[in-house]
C-alpha positions, 0 to 999 in steps of 0.5 A: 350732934346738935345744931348749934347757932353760935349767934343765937343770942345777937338774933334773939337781942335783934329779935327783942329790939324789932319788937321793942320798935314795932311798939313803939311805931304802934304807941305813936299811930295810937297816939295820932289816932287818939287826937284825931279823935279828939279834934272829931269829937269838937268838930262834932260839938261845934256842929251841936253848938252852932245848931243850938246857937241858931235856935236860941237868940240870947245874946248870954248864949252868944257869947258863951257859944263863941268862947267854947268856938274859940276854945275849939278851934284852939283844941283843934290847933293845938292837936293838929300841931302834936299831930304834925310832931308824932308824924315826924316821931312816927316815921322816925320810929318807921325807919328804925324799925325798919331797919332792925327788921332787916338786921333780924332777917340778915342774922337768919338767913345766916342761921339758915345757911350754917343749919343747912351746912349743919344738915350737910356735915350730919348726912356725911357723918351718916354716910360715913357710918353706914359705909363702915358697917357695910364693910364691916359686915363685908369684911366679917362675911368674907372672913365666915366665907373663908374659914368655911372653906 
């Protein structure tokens, strides 16, 4: 007699699916994280362009220093703004999978409850037979005793 879990292939689908949006929360955080990394790399090249600016006084470097400022702070913008969207994105993802956790822990609990009746149908099943020979071995014991008397 073998345990046999008629949901087996609904929990291995929700198994699927759990890991399909754990990924998906792991892509977006890896996302973020790339931009954020981004913004401190031009954070970092502001800083050097500054201290090159205050060294250098020529009014060409100025200028050329003052766009790739701009062009930073656009940078930064425009990162901080996917940013803003992949958080939304991400707590989405978060609840979804969330939720499909819970949905996979539900489906085994009830494979944990059917193995454990399972356990309990086998012991009965065991029981059984062991009494039945038992009383076999009594019945052919009594009928040896009898004959020989």
């Amino acid at each position: 007699m073998k345990f046999n879990f008629r949901l087996q292939k609904v929990l291995d689908y929700r198994i699927k699916i759990e890991e399909e949006k754990k990924n998906k929360v792991a892509s977006i955080v890896s996302q973020i994280n790339k931009l954020k990394a981004q913004i401190d790399e031009v954070l970092n090249l502001k800083q050097d362009i500054i201290k090159e600016m205050q060294m250098n006084f020529e009014v060409k470097y100025f200028s050329w220093a003052s766009k790739a400022i701009e062009g930073i702070y656009q940078t930064i913008k425009n990162n901080k703004e996917k940013i803003s969207v992949l958080e939304k994105e991400l707590e989405i993802a978060r609840n979804e999978y969330i939720q499909a956790r819970k949905d996979r822990i539900v489906l085994e609990k009830i494979k944990e409850k059917k193995y454990a009746e399972y356990l309990d149908e086998v012991r009965k099943v065991e029981k059984k037979i062991i009494e039945e020979i038992a009383i076999k071995m009594w019945n052919d014991k009594s009928i040896r005793e009898f004959e020989w008397t």
